[in-house]
N, C-alpha and C positions, 0 to 999 in steps of 0.2 A: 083696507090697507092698499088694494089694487087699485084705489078710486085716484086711493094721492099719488100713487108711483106714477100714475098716466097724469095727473095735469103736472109734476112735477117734471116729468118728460116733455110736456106738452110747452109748458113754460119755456124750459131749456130752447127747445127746437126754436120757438118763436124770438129770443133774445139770439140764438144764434143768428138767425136770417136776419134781423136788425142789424145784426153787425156786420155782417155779410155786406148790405146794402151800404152803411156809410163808406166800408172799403173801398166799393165800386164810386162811391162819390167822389172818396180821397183820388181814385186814378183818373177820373173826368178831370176833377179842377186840377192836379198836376199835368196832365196832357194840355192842358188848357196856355201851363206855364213853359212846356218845354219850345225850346227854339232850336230847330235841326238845324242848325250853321253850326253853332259852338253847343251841341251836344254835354259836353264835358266840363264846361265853364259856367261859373257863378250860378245863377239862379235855375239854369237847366241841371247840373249836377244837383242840386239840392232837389226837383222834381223830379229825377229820373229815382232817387235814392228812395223818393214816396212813394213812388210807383212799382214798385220790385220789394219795398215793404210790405203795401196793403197787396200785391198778388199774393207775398207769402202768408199774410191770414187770409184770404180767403180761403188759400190750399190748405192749413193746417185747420180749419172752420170746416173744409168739406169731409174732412179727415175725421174730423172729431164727431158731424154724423153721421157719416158711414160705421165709426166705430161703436158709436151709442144705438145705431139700426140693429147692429148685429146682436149687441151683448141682451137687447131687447126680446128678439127673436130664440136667442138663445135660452132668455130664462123662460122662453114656454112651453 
């Protein structure tokens, strides 16, 4: 039973960082898009908006295994 809980852990961790990584994609190609003259207009408001989306998954991503380390630690 301990064999599956760890690749099931093990799984998890690895789909997390997968998604971790496209985030970091999504803020290259939006930074790619923004235009610092008109920051707030047309096509840069819509990149800035992606960009302030994918930092918040990352942060609720680094959150979530920080929260899954512990609860791991905890049942030992």
């Amino acid at each position: 039973m301990g064999s599956i809980n760890n690749k099931k852990y093990l799984n998890m961790k690895i789909f997390i960082y997968i998604l971790m990584a496209f985030a970091i994609v999504v803020v290259a190609y939006n930074l790619t898009i923004l235009n610092f003259d008109t920051l707030l207009a047309g096509d840069s408001a819509v990149a800035l908006i992606g960009i302030l989306a994918a930092v918040c998954v990352i942060v609720l991503l680094g959150i979530l295994l920080t929260s899954k380390a512990i609860e791991r630690k905890a049942k030992l």
